[in-house]
mmCIF file of the N, C-alpha and C atoms, coordinates in Angstrom:
data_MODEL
# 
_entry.id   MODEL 
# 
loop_
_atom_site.group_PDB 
_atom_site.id 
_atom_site.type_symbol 
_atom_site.label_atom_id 
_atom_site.label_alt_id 
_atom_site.label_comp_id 
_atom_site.label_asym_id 
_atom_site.label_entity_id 
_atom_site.label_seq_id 
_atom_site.pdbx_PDB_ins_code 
_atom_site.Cartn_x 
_atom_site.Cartn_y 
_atom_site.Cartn_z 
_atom_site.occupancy 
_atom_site.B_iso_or_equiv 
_atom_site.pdbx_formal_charge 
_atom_site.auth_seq_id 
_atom_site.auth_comp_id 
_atom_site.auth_asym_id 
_atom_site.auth_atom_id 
_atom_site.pdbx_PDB_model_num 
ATOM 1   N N  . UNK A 1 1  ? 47.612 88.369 49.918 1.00 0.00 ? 1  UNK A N  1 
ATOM 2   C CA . UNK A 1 1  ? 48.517 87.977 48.857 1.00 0.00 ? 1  UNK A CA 1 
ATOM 3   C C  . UNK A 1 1  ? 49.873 88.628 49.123 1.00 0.00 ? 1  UNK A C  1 
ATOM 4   N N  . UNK A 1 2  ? 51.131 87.701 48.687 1.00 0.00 ? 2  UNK A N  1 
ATOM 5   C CA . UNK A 1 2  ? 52.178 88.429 48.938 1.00 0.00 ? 2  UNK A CA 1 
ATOM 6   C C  . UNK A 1 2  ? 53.137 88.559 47.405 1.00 0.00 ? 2  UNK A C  1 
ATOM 7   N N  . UNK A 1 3  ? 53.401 89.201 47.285 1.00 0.00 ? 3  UNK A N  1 
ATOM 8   C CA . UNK A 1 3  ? 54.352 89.368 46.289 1.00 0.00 ? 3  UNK A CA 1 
ATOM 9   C C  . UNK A 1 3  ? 56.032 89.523 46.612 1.00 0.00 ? 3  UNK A C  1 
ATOM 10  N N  . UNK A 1 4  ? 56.622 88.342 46.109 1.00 0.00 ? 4  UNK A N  1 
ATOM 11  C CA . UNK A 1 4  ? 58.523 88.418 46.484 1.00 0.00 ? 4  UNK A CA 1 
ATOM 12  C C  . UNK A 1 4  ? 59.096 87.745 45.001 1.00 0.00 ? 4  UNK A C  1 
ATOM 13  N N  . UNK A 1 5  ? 60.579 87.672 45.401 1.00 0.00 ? 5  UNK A N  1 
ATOM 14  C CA . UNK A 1 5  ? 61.398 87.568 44.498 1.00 0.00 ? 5  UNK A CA 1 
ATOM 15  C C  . UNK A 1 5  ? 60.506 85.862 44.329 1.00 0.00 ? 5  UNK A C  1 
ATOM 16  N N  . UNK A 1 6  ? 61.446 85.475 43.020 1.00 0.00 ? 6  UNK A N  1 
ATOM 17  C CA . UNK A 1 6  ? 60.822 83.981 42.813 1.00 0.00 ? 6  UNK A CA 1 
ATOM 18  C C  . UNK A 1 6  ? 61.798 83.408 43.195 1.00 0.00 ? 6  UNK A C  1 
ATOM 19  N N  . UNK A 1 7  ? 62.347 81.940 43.665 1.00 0.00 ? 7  UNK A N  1 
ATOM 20  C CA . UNK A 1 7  ? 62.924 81.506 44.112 1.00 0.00 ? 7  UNK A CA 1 
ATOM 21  C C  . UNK A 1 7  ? 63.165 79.832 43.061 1.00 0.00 ? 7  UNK A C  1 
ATOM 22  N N  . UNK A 1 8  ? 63.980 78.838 43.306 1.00 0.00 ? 8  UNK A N  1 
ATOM 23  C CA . UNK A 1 8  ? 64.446 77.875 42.395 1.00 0.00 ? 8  UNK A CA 1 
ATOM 24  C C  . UNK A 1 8  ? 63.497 77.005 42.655 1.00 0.00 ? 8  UNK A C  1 
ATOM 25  N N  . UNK A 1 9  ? 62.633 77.096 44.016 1.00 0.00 ? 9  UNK A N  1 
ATOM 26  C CA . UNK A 1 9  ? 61.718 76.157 44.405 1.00 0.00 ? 9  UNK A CA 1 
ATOM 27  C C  . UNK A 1 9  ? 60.302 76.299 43.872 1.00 0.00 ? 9  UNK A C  1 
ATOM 28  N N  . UNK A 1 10 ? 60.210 77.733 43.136 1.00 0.00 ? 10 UNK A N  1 
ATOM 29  C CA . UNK A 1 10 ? 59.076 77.720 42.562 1.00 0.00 ? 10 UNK A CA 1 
ATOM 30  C C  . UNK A 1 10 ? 59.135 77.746 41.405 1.00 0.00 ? 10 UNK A C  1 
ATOM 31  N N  . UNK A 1 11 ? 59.732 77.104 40.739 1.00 0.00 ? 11 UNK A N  1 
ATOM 32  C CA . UNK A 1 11 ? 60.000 76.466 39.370 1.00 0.00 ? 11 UNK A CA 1 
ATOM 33  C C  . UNK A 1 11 ? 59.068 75.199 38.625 1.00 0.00 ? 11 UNK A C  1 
ATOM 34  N N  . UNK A 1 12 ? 58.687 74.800 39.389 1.00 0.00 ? 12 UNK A N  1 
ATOM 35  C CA . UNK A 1 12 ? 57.516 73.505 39.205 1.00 0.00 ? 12 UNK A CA 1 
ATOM 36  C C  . UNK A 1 12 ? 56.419 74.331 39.081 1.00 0.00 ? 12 UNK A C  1 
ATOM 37  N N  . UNK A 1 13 ? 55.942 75.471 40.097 1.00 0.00 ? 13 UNK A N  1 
ATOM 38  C CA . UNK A 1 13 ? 54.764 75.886 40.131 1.00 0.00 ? 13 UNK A CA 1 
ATOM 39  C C  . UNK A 1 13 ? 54.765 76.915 38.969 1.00 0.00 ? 13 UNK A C  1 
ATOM 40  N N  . UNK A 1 14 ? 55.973 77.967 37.880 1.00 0.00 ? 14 UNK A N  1 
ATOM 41  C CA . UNK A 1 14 ? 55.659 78.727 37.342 1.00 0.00 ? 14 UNK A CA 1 
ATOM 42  C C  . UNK A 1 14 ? 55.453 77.616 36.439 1.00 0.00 ? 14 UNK A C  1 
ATOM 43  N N  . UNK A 1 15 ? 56.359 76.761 35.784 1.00 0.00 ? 15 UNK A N  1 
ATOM 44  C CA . UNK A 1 15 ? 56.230 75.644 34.572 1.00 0.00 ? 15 UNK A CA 1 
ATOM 45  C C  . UNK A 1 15 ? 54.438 75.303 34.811 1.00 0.00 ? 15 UNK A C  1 
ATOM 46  N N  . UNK A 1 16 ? 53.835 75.207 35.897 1.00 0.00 ? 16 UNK A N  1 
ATOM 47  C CA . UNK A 1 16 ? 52.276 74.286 35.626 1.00 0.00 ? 16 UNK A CA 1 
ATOM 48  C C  . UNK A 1 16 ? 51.445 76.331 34.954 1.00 0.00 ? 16 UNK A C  1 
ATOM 49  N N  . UNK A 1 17 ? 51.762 76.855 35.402 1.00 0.00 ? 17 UNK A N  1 
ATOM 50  C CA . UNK A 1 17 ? 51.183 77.937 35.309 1.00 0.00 ? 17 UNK A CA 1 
ATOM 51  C C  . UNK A 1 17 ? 51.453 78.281 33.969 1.00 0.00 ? 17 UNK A C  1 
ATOM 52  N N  . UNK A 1 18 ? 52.722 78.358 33.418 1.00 0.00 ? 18 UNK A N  1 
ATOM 53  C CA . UNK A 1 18 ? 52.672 78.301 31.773 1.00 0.00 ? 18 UNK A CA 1 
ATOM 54  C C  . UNK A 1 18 ? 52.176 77.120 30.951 1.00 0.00 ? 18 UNK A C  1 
ATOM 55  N N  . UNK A 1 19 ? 52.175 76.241 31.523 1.00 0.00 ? 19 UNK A N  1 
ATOM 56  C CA . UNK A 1 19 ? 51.420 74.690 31.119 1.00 0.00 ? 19 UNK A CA 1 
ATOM 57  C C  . UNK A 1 19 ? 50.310 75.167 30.462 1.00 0.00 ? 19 UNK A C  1 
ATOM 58  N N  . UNK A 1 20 ? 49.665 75.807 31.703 1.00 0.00 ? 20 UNK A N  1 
ATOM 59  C CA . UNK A 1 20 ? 47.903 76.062 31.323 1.00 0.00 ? 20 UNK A CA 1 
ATOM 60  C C  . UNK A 1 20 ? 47.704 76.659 30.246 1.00 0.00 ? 20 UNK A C  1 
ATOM 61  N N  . UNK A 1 21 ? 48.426 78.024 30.106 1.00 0.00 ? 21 UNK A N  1 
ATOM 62  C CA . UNK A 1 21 ? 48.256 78.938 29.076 1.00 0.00 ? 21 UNK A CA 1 
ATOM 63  C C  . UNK A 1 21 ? 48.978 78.488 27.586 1.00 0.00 ? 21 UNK A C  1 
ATOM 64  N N  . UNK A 1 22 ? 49.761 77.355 27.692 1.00 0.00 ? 22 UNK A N  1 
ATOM 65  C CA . UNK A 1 22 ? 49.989 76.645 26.380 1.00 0.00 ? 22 UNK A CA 1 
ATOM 66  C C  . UNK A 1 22 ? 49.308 75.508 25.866 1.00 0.00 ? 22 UNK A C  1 
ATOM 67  N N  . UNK A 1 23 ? 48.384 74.949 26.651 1.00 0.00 ? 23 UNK A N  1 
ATOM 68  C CA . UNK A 1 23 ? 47.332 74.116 26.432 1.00 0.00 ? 23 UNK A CA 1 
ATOM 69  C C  . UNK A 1 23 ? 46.105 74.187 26.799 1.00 0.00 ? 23 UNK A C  1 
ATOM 70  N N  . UNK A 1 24 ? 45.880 75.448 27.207 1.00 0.00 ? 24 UNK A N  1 
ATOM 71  C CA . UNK A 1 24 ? 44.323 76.028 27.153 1.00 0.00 ? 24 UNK A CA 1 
ATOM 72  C C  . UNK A 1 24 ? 44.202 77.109 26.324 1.00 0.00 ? 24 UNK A C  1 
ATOM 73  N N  . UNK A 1 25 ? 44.883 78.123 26.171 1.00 0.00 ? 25 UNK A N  1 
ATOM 74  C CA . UNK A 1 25 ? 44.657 79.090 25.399 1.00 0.00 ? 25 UNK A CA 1 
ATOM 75  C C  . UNK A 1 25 ? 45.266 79.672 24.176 1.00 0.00 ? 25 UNK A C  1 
ATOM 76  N N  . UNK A 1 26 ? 45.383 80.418 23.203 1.00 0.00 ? 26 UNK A N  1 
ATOM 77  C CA . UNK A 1 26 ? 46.427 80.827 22.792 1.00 0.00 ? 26 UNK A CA 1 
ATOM 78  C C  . UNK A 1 26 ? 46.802 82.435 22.998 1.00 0.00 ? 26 UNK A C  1 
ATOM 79  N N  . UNK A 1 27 ? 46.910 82.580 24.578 1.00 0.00 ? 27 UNK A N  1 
ATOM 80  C CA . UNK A 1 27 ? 47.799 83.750 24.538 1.00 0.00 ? 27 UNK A CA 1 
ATOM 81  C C  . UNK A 1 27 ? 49.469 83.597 24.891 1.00 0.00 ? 27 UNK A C  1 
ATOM 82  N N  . UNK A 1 28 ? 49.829 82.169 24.265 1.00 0.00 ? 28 UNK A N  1 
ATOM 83  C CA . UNK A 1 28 ? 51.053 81.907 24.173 1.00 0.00 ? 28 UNK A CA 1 
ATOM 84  C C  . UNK A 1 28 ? 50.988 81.051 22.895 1.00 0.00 ? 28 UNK A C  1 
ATOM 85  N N  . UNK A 1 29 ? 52.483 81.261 22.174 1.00 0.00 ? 29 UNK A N  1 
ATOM 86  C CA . UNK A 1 29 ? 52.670 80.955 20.940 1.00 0.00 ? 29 UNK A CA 1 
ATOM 87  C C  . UNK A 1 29 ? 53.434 79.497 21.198 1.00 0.00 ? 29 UNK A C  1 
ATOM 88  N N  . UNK A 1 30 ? 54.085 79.264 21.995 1.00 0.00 ? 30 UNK A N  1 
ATOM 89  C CA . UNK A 1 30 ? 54.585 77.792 21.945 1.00 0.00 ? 30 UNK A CA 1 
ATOM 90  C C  . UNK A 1 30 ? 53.454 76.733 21.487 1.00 0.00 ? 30 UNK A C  1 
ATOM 91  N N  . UNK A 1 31 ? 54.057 75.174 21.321 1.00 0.00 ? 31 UNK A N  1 
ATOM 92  C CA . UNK A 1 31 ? 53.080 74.294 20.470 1.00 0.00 ? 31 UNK A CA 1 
ATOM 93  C C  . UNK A 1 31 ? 53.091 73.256 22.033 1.00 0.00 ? 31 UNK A C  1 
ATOM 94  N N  . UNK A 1 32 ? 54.242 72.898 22.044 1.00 0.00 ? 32 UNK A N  1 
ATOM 95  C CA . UNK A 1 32 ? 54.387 72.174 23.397 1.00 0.00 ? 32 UNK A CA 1 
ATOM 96  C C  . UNK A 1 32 ? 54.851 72.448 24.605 1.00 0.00 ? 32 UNK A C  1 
ATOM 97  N N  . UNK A 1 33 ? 54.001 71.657 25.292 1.00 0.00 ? 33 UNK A N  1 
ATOM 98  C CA . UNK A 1 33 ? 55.038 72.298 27.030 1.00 0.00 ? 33 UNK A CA 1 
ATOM 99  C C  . UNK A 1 33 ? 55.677 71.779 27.625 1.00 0.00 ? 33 UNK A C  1 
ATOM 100 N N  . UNK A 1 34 ? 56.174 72.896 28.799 1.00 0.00 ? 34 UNK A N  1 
ATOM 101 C CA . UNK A 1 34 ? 57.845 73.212 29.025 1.00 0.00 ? 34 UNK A CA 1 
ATOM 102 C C  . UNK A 1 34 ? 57.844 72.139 30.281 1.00 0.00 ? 34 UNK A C  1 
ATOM 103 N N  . UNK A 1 35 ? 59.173 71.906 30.164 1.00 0.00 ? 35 UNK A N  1 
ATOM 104 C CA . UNK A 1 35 ? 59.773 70.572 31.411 1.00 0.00 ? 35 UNK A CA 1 
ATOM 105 C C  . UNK A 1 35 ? 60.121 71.664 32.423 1.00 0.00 ? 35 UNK A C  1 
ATOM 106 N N  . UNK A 1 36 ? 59.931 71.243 33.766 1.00 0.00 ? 36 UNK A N  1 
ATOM 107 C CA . UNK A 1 36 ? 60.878 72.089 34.978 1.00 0.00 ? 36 UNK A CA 1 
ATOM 108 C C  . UNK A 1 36 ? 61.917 72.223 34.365 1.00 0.00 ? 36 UNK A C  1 
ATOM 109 N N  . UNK A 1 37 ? 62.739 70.817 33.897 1.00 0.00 ? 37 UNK A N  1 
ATOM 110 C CA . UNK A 1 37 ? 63.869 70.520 33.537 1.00 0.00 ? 37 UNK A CA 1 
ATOM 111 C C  . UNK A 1 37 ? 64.423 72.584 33.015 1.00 0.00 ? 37 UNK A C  1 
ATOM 112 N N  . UNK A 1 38 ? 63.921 72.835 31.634 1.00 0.00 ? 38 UNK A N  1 
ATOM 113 C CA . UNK A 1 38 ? 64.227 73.637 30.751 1.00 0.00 ? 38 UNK A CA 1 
ATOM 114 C C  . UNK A 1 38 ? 64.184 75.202 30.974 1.00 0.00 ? 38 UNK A C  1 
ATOM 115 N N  . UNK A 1 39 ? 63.008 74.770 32.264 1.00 0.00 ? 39 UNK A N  1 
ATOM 116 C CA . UNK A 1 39 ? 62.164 76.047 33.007 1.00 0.00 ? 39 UNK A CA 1 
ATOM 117 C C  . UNK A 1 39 ? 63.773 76.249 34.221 1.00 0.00 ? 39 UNK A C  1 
ATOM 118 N N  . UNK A 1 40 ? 64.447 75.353 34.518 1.00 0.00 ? 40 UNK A N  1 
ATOM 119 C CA . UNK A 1 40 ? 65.179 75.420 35.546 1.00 0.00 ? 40 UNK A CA 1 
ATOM 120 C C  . UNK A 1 40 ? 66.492 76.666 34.711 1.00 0.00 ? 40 UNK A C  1 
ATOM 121 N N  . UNK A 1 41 ? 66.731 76.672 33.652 1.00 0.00 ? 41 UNK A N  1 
ATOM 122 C CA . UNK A 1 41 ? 67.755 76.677 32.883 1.00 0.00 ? 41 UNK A CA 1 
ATOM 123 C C  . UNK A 1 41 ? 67.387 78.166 32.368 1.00 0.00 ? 41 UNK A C  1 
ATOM 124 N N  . UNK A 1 42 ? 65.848 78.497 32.116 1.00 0.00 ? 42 UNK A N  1 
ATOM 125 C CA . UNK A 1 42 ? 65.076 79.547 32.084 1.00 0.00 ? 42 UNK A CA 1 
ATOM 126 C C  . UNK A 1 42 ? 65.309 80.490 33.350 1.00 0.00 ? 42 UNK A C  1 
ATOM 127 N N  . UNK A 1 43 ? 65.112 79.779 34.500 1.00 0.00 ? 43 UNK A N  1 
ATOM 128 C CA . UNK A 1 43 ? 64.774 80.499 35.966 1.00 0.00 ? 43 UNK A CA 1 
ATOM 129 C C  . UNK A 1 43 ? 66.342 80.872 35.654 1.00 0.00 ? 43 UNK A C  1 
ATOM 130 N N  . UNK A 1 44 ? 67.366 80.556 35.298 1.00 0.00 ? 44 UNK A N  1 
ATOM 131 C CA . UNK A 1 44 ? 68.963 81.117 35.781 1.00 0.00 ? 44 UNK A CA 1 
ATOM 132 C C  . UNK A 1 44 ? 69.406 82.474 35.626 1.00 0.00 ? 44 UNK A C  1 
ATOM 133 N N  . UNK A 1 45 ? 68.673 82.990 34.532 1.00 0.00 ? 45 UNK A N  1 
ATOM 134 C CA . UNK A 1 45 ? 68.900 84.197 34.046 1.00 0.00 ? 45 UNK A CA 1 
ATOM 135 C C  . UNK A 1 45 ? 68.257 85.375 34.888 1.00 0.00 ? 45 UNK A C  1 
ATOM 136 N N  . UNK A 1 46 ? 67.472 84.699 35.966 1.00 0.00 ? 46 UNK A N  1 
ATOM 137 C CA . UNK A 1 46 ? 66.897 86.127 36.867 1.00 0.00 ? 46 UNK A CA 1 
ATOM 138 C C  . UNK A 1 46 ? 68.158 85.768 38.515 1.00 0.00 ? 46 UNK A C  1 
ATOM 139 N N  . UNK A 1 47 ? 68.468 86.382 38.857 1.00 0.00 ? 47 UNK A N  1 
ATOM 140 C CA . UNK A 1 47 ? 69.114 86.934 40.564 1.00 0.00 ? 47 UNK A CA 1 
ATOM 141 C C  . UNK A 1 47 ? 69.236 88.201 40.215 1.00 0.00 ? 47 UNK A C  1 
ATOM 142 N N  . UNK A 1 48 ? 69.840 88.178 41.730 1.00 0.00 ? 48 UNK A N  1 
ATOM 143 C CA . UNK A 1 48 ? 69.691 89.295 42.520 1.00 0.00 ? 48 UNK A CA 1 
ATOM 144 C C  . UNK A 1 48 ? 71.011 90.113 41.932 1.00 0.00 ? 48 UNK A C  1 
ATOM 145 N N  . UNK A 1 49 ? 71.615 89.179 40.910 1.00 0.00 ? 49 UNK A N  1 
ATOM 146 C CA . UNK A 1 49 ? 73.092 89.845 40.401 1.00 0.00 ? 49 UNK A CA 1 
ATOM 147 C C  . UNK A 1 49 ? 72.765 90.823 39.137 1.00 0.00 ? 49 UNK A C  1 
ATOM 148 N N  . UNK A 1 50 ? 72.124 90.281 38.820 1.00 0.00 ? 50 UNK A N  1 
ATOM 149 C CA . UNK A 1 50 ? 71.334 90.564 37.384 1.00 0.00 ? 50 UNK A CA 1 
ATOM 150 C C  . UNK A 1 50 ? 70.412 91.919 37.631 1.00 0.00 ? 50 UNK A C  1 
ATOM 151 N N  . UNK A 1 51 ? 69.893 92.314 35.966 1.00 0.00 ? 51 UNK A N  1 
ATOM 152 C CA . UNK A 1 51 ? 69.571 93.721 36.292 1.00 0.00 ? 51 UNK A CA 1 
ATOM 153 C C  . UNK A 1 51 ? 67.622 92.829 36.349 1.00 0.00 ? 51 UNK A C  1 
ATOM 154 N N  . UNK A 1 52 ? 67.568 91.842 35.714 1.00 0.00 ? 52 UNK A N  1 
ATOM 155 C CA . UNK A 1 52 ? 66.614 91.147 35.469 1.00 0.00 ? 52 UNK A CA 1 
ATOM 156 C C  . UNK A 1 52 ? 65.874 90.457 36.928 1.00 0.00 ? 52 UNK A C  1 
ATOM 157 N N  . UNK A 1 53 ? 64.415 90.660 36.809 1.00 0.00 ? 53 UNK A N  1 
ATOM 158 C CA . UNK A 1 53 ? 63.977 90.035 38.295 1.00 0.00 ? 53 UNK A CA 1 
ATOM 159 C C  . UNK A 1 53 ? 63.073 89.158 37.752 1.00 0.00 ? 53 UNK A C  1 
ATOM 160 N N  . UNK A 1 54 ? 62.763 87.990 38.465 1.00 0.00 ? 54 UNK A N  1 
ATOM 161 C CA . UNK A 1 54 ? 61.354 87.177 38.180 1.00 0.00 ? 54 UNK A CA 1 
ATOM 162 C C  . UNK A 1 54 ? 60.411 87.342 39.896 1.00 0.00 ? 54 UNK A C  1 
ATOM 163 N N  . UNK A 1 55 ? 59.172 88.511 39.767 1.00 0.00 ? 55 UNK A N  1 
ATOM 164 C CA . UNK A 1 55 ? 58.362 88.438 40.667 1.00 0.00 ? 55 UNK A CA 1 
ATOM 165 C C  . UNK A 1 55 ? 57.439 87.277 40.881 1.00 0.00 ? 55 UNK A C  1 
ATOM 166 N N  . UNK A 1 56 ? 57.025 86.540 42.352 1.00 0.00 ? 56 UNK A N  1 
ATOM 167 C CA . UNK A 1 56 ? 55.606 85.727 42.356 1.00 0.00 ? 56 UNK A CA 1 
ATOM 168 C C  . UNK A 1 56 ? 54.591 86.301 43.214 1.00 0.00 ? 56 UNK A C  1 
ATOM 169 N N  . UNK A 1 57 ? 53.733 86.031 42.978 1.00 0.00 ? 57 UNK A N  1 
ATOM 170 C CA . UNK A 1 57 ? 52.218 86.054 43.974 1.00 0.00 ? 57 UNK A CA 1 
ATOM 171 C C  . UNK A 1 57 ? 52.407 84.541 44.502 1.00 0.00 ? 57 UNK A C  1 
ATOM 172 N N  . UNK A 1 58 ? 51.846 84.769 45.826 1.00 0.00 ? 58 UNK A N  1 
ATOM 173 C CA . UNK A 1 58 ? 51.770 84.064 46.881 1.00 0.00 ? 58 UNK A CA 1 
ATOM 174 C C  . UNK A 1 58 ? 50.538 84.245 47.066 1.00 0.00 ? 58 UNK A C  1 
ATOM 175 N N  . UNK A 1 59 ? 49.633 83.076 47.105 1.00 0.00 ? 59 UNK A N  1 
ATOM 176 C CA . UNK A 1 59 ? 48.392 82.982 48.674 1.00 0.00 ? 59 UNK A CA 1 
ATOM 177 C C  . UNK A 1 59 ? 48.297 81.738 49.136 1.00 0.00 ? 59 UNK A C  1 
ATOM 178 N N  . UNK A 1 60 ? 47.664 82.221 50.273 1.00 0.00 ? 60 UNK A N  1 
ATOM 179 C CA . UNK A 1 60 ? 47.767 80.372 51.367 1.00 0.00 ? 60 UNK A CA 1 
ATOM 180 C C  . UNK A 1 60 ? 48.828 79.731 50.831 1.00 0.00 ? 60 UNK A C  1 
ATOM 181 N N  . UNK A 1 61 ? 49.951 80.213 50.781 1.00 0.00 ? 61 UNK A N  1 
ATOM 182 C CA . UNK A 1 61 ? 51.039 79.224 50.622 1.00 0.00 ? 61 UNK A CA 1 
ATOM 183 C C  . UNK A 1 61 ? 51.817 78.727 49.151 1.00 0.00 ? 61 UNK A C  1 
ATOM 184 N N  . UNK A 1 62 ? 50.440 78.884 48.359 1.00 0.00 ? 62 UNK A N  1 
ATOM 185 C CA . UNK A 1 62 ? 50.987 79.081 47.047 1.00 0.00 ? 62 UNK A CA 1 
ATOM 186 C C  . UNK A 1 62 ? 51.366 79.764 45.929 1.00 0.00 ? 62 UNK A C  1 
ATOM 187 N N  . UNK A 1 63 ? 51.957 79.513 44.767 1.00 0.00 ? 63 UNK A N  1 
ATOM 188 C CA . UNK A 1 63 ? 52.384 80.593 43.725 1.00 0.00 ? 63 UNK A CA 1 
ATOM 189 C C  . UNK A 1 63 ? 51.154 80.327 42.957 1.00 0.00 ? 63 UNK A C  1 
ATOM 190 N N  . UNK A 1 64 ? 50.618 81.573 43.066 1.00 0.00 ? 64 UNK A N  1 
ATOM 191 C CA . UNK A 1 64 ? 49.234 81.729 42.113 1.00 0.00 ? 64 UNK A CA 1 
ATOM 192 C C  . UNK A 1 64 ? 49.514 82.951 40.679 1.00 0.00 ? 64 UNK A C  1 
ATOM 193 N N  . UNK A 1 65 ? 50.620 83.096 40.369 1.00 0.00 ? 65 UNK A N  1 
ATOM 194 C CA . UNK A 1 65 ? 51.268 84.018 39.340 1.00 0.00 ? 65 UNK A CA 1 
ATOM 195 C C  . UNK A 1 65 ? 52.832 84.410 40.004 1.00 0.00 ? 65 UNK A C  1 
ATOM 196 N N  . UNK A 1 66 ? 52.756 84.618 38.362 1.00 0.00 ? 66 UNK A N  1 
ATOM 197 C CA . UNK A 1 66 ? 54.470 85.637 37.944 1.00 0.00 ? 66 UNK A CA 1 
ATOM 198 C C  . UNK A 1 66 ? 54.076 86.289 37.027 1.00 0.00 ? 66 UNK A C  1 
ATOM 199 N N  . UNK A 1 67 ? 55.552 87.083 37.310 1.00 0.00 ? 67 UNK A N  1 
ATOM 200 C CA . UNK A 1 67 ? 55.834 88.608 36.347 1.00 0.00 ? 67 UNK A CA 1 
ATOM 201 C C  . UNK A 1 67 ? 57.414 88.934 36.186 1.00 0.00 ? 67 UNK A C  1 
# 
């Protein structure tokens, strides 16, 4: 597993990953889920300028979590 910065391209994959947890469970309070679209607009507020980071997990290629 690798853990790096998140990048704009993994924006589809954090949005399905909060998907799950807003329509399978309730350890999230939202009612409906999130568009890349909104998630894109979300992702802006983390760089490398910022004091703010968005970490991912990586395996075989994919984003299997954030933090």
């Amino acid at each position: 597993m690798e853990i790096r910065t998140g990048k704009h391209t993994d924006v589809s994959a954090i949005t399905d990953i909060f998907n799950y947890y807003i329509e399978n469970t309730n350890a999230r309070f939202e009612v409906d889920p999130f568009t890349v679209e909104n998630r894109q607009e979300w992702f802006s507020q983390f760089s490398s300028r910022t004091k703010h980071q968005l970490y991912v997990a990586i395996e075989n290629g994919l984003v299997c979590g954030k933090w």
